[in-house]
C-alpha positions, 0 to 999 in steps of 0.5 A: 336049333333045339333049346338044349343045344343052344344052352351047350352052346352058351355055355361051351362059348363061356367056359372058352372066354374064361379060359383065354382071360385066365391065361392072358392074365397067368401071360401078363403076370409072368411077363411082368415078373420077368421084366422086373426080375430081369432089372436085379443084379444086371449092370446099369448105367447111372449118373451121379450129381455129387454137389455139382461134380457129375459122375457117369457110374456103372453099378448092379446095385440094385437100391439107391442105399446099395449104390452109396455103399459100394461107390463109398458115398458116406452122407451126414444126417444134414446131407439130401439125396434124390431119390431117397436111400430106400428107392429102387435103382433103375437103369438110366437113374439120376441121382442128385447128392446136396452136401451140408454146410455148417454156417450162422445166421445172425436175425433179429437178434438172434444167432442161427447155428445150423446146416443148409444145403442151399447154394446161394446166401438168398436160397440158405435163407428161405431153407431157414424160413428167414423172409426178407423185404426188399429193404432188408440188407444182407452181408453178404450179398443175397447171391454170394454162394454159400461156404462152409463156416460162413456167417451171415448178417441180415439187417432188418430196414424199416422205412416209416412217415409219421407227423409229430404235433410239437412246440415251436420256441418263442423269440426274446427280444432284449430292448434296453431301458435307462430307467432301469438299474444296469444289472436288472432286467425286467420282463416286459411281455412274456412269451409263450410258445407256438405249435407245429405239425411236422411230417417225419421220413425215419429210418429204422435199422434192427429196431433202431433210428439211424436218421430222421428227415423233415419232409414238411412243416405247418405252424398251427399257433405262431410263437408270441415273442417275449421282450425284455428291458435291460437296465443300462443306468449306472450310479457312478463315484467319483472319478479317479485319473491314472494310469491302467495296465492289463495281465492274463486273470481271466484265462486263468480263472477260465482253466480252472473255471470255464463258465466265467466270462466277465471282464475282471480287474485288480484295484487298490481302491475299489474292494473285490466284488465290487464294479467300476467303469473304465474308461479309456481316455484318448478314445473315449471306449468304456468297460464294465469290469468286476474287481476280483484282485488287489493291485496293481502296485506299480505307482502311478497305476490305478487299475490293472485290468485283464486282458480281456476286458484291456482288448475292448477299450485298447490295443494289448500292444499299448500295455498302459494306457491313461484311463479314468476309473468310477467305482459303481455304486447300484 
């Protein structure tokens, strides 16, 4: 075969291949053309997830936004909708409609107003970027289902051990002394105070402390204890022999005064500020009572002593008991 001829050849081969590319091409472009036309206005069969509520639908709609226009679907601005409203609608479509709920969060101080298409009350707050630990509490529980107008309460819980150095008290140790004056006290050692490691389990609750557990102690310096010296000796009077009787004075002074504690006592010897030792003769029970009235005027009487301070030497049933009364003198 000549050269001119196989150039024909070549070309004429070419020029077919050409041809048949361009015309599967025009094929494939005019095929597809009519298959995605053939999609408008045609019925189609679609099901509709509205909330959880399933609807089997037939429409010629042929977007998603047409669709919610005829089955007069109205969505708010907080409302989701799969695929979205500008999506084309294809036969065999599932959509899937998550209607808003209004409901307040009330975290870490703050009040959430805001609207979720969540279910759950766990899923409402991850929708709000709201992160839990496992301590934190929410009311109500992480898996009621969400409801319109709900409110929900987190509480943050925060679990932390901590060791405290702290000082531990010392003890006091009254001893008495006769040397030493009735009223007077001295001390002999002082005491001084120790020192604790001590291990702390504290419970937080929103920022705050609801309980504190002592979880372990270590003394690192023991306490010293301190003692001190009572006075018991008394300089007394003379003795002065009669009958003592008792009345209500210190629960008097008490309601009006709830610190006093002494054991008082009415005189017609002894002036008021002044003290005595009473003493119950048939026993031999003693008390120290501050004079703070004048009395008893009943002859024979010597003392009328309170209740109180009447109780430590004798029955109240008694009523007058014979006593000897010595005014002290230091």
């Amino acid at each position: 075969m000549s050269f001119l001829k196989k150039k024909n050849f070549f070309i004429s081969g070419l020029v077919l291949m050409v041809f048949f590319l361009i015309t599967f091409k025009a094929f494939a472009f005019f095929s597809q053309s009519e298959t995605i036309l053939s999609f408008n206005n045609s019925l189609k069969n679609i099901t509709i997830n509205d909330n959880g509520l399933f609807f089997q639908e037939k429409t010629k709609a042929n977007s998603v936004a047409e669709l919610l226009q005829e089955k007069n679907i109205i969505l708010t601005q907080y409302d989701k909708i799969f695929p979205a409203q500008n999506s084309p609608l294809y036969p065999g479509e599932y959509i899937e409609i998550k209607k808003a709920v209004s409901i307040k969060i009330l975290v870490d101080k703050k009040v959430d107003s805001c609207y979720v298409t969540a279910k759950t009350v766990r899923q409402a707050l991850e929708e709000r970027g709201i992160e839990l630990t496992q301590l934190d509490q929410v009311q109500p529980k992480r898996s009621f289902l969400i409801q319109n107008k709900m409110k929900i309460i987190v509480t943050r819980v925060k679990i932390q051990e901590i060791t405290k150095k702290e000082p531990v008290q010392f003890k006091i140790i009254v001893k008495k002394n006769s040397q030493i004056g009735w009223r007077k006290k001295k001390i002999k050692i002082f005491g001084e105070k120790g020192s604790q490691k001590i291990k702390y389990r504290i419970t937080y609750k929103n920022g705050k402390i609801i309980s504190q557990v002592v979880l372990e102690k270590k003394i690192i310096k023991k306490p010293i204890s301190q003692i001190e010296l009572q006075g018991t000796y008394l300089k007394l009077g003379k003795i002065n022999s009669g009958q003592g009787s008792w009345y209500r004075q210190t629960a008097k002074l008490k309601n009006k005064f709830p610190s006093v504690v002494n054991n008082f006592a009415a005189s017609t010897t002894i002036p008021k500020g002044g003290y005595a030792k009473v003493t119950n003769i048939s026993n031999g029970k003693s008390v120290i009572v501050q004079i703070n009235d004048y009395g008893p005027k009943a002859r024979g009487r010597i003392i009328d002593l309170d209740k109180v301070a009447f109780q430590k030497i004798a029955s109240v049933g008694r009523g007058v008991i014979n006593v000897k009364v010595r005014r002290i003198l230091n």
